[in-house]
C-alpha positions as CSV (number, residue, x, y, z in Angstrom):
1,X,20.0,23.3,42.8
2,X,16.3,22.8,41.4
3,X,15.5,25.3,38.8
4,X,11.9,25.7,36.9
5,X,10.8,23.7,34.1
6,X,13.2,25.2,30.9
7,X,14.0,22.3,28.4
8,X,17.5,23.4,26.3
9,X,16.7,22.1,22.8
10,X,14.2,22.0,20.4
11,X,13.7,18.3,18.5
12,X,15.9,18.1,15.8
13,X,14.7,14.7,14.5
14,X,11.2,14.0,13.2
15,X,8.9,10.9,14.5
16,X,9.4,8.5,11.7
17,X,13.6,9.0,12.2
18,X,13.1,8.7,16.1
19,X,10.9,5.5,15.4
20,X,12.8,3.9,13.4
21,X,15.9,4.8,15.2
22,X,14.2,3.4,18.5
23,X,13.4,0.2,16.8
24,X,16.9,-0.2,15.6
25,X,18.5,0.5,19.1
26,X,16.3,-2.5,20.8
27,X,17.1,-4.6,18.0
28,X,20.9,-3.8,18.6
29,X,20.4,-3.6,22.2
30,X,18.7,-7.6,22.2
31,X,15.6,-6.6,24.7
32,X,14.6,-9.9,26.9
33,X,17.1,-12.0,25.3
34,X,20.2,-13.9,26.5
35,X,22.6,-11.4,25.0
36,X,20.4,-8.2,26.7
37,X,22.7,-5.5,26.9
38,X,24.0,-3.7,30.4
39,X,22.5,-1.0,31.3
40,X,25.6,1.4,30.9
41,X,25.5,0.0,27.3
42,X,22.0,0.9,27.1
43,X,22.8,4.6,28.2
44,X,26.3,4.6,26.3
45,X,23.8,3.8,23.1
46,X,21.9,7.0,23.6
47,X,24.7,8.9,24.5
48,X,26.3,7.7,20.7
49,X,22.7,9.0,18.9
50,X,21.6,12.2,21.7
51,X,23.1,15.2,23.1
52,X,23.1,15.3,26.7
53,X,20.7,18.8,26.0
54,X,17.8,15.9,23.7
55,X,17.6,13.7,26.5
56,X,16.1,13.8,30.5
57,X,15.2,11.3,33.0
58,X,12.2,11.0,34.9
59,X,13.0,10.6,38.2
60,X,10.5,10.3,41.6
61,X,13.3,10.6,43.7
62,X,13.0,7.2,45.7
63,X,16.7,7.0,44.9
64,X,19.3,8.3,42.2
65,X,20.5,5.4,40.7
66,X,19.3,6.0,37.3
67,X,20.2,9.5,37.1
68,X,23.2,8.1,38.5
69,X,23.8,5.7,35.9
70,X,22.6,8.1,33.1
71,X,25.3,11.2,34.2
72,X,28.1,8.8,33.5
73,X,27.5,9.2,30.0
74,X,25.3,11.5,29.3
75,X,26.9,14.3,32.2
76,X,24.5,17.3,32.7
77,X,21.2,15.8,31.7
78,X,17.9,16.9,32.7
79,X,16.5,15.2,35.3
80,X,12.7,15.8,35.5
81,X,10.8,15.6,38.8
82,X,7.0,15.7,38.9
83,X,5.9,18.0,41.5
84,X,3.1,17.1,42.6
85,X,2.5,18.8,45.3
86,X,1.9,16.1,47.4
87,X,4.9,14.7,48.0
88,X,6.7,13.4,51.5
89,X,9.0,15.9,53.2
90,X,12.0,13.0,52.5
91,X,11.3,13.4,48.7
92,X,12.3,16.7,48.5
93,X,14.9,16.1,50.7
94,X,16.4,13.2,48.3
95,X,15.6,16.0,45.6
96,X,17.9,18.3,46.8
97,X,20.3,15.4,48.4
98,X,20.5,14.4,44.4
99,X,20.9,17.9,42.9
100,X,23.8,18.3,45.0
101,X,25.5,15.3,44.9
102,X,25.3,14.5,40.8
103,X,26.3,15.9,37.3
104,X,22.5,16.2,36.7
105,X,20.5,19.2,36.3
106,X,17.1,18.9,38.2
107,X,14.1,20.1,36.4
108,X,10.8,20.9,39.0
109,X,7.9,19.5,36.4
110,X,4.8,21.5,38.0
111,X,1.2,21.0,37.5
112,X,-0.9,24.0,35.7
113,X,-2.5,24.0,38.9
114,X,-1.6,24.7,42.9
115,X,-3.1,22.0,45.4
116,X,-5.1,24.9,46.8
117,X,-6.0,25.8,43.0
118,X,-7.4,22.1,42.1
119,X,-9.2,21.9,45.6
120,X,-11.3,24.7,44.1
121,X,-11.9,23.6,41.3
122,X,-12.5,19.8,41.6
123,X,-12.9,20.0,45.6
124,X,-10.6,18.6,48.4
125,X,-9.1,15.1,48.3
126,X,-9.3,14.9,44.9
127,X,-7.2,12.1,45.0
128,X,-9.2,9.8,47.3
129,X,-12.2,10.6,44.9
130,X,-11.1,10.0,41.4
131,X,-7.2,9.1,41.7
132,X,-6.9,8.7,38.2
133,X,-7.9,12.3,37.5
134,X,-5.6,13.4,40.6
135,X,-2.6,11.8,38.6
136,X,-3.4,12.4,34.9
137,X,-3.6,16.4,36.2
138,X,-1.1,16.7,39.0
139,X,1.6,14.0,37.0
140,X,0.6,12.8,33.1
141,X,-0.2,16.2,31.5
142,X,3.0,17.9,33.1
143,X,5.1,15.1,31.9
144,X,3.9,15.3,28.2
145,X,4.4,19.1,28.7
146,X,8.0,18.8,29.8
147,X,8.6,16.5,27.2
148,X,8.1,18.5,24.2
149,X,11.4,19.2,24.4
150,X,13.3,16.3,24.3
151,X,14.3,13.1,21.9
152,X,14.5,10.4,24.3
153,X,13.9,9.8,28.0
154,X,14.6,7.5,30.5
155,X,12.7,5.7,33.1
156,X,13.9,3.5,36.0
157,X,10.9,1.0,35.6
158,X,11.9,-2.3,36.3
159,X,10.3,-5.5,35.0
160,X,9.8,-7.5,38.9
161,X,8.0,-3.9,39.7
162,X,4.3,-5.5,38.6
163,X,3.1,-7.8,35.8
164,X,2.3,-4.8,33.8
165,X,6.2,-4.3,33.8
166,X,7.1,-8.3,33.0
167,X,8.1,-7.5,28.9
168,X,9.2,-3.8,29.7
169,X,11.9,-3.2,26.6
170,X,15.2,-1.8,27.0
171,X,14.2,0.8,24.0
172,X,10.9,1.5,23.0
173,X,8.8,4.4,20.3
174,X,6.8,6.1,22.9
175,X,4.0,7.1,20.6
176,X,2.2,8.9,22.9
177,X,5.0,11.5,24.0
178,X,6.3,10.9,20.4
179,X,9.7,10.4,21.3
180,X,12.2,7.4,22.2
181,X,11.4,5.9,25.8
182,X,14.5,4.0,27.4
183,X,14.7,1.7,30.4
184,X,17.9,0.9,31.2
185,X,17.2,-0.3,34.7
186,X,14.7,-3.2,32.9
187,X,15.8,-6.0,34.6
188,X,17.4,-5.2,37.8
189,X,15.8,-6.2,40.6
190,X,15.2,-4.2,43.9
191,X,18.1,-5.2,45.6
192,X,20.4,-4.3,42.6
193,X,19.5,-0.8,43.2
194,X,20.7,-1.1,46.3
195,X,23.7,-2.6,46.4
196,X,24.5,0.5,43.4
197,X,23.2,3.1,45.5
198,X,25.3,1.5,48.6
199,X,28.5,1.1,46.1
200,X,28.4,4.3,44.7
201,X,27.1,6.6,47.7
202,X,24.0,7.3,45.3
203,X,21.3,9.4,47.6
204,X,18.1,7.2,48.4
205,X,15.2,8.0,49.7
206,X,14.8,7.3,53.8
207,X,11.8,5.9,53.3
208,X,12.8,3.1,51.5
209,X,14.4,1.3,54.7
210,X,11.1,2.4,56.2
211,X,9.0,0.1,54.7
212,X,8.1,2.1,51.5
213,X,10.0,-0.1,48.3
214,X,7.7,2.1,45.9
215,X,7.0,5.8,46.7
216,X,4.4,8.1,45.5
217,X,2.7,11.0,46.6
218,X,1.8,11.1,50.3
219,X,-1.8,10.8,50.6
220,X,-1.7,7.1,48.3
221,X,1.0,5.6,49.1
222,X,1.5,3.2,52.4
223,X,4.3,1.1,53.9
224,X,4.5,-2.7,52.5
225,X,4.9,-5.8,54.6
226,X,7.8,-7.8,54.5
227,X,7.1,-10.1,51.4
228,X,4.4,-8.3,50.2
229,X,4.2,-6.8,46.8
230,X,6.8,-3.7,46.4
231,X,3.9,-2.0,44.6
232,X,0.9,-2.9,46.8
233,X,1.6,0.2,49.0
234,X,0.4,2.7,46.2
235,X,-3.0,3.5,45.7
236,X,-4.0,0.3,48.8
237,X,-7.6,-0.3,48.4
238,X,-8.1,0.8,45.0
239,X,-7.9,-1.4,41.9
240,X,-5.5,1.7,40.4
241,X,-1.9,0.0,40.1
242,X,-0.1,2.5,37.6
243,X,-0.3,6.6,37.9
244,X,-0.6,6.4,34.0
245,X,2.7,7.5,32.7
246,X,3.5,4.2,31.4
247,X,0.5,3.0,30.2
């Protein structure tokens, strides 16, 4: 079940130790070369330097594979989801769908602020107005809250995602979060999730077969063409391509 934001473990490890121990794990790990490691090898590398309690993945809940792929070796890791607030009915429902199905221990990341709260004190639609705002409030700052508590998370960004993505590393210091940042999903594509998630009965997210290949909050995000950009359905209209967290 989802339970409130709690992270297990205090850092043990400085930020020179993680830093150095990041850049020796994409070193090992041969980022964007021919010899690019898997990514259970990826997550079998953290599991040999973290305790399942140092480490949680981010996860929007348009499908499970990576806390899928993380739980095989790392079994009862946090899995943090940003709750927005503004979030499609059939995200919670994969939340849930997720929480049941995995070894994973779902972590609700909330804003310091209610949707009714912000609409007072920014006024309504924040998001329409000044998106950038909406997300570094209702998604960035939670996120850096949550992980104070943590060594190393993962992400499921994937380098055919968007150009800003192209030289996404398998391992990586996350200086702003001041922890390691790990992508073991880096070069799949969209159709390796998938197959996985089809494979391995991994929940999805409806709304991917509905036209939705990336999904957001509610309010930005649109269905996609056939053949259009995966990514062009978030934020449509508006020069904004990433919600900030990996910037």
């Amino acid at each position: 079940m989802s339970v409130s934001l709690a992270p297990r473990a205090a850092r043990t490890r400085g930020a020179d130790e993680l830093r150095a121990l990041a850049e020796a794990g994409d070193a090992e790990l041969g980022s964007l070369g021919p010899d690019e490691a898997s990514a259970y090898a990826v997550v079998a590398w953290v599991a040999k330097h973290f305790a399942p309690e140092q480490a949680a993945v981010a996860c929007s809940m348009a499908d499970a594979v990576l806390p899928h792929v993380v739980a095989q070796s790392l079994p009862g890791v946090d899995v943090l989801f940003l709750d927005t607030g503004y979030h499609f009915a059939e995200t919670y429902e994969t939340r849930d769908a997720v929480a049941a199905a995995l070894d994973v221990r779902i972590v609700d990341v909330l804003p310091e602020q209610t949707v009714a709260e912000q609409n007072v004190a920014f006024g309504e639609n924040l998001f329409a107005r000044d998106p950038g705002l909406c997300c570094q409030r209702r998604k960035v700052e939670p996120l850096q809250r949550a992980l104070a508590g943590y060594e190393v998370w993962f992400t499921g960004v994937r380098r055919d995602e968007a150009p800003t993505r192209t030289n996404t590393p398998l391992v990586a210091w996350d200086e702003r979060n001041g922890l390691v940042k790990v992508n073991p999903l880096a070069a799949w594509s969209f159709d390796d999730l998938t197959d996985h998630a089809g494979a391995f009965g991994v929940p999805v997210n409806p709304l991917l077969g509905r036209g939705y290949p990336s999904i957001g909050c509610e309010p930005c995000t649109k269905p996609v063409a056939a053949g259009e950009d995966p990514r062009s359905g978030r934020w449509a209209g508006l020069s904004k391509t990433e919600c900030g967290l990996h910037v």
